[in-house]
N, C-alpha and C positions, 0 to 999 in steps of 0.2 A: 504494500500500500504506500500513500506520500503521507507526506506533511500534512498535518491536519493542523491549522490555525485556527487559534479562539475568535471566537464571534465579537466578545466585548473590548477586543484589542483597540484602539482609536492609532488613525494614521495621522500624520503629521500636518496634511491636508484639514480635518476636522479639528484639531487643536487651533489651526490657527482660524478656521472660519468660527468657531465657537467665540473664541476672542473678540473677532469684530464685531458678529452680531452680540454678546453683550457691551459692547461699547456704541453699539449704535444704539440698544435700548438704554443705555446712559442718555446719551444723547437726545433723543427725544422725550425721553422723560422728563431731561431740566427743562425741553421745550416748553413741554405743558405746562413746567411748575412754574416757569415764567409766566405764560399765558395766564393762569389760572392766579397766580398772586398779582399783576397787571391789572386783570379784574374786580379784586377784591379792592384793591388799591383805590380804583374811581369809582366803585359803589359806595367803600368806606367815607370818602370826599362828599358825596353828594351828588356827586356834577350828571349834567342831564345827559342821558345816553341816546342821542337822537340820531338817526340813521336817513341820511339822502335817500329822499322815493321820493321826491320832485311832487311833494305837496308841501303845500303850505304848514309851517310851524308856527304855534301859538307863541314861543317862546321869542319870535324872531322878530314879528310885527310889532311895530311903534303903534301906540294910540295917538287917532288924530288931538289936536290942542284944539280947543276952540275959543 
């Protein structure tokens, strides 16, 4: 018979791809915690979260003087 290799051997190829995909799930994951604390940031503030749709805002309009 040959050489019989173990199944749970890992080649040098998966050692290094393991690495990067946990550095990319680094990676996006401070993404988020950025995004997500960004967020918290200007809800904590107050400030008005108004999103361009090309209608008119209440917040934007001056009252006529008379």
């Amino acid at each position: 018979m040959g050489v019989i290799m173990a199944i749970t051997k890992d080649h040098d190829l998966h050692k290094r791809r393991a690495k990067r995909n946990i550095l990319l799930g680094l990676v996006l994951g401070s993404f988020v915690a950025l995004v997500f604390g960004i967020t918290m940031v200007k809800l904590s503030e107050g400030q008005m979260l108004e999103a361009f749709n090309h209608t008119a805002r209440p917040s934007l309009v001056q009252e006529l003087k008379k």
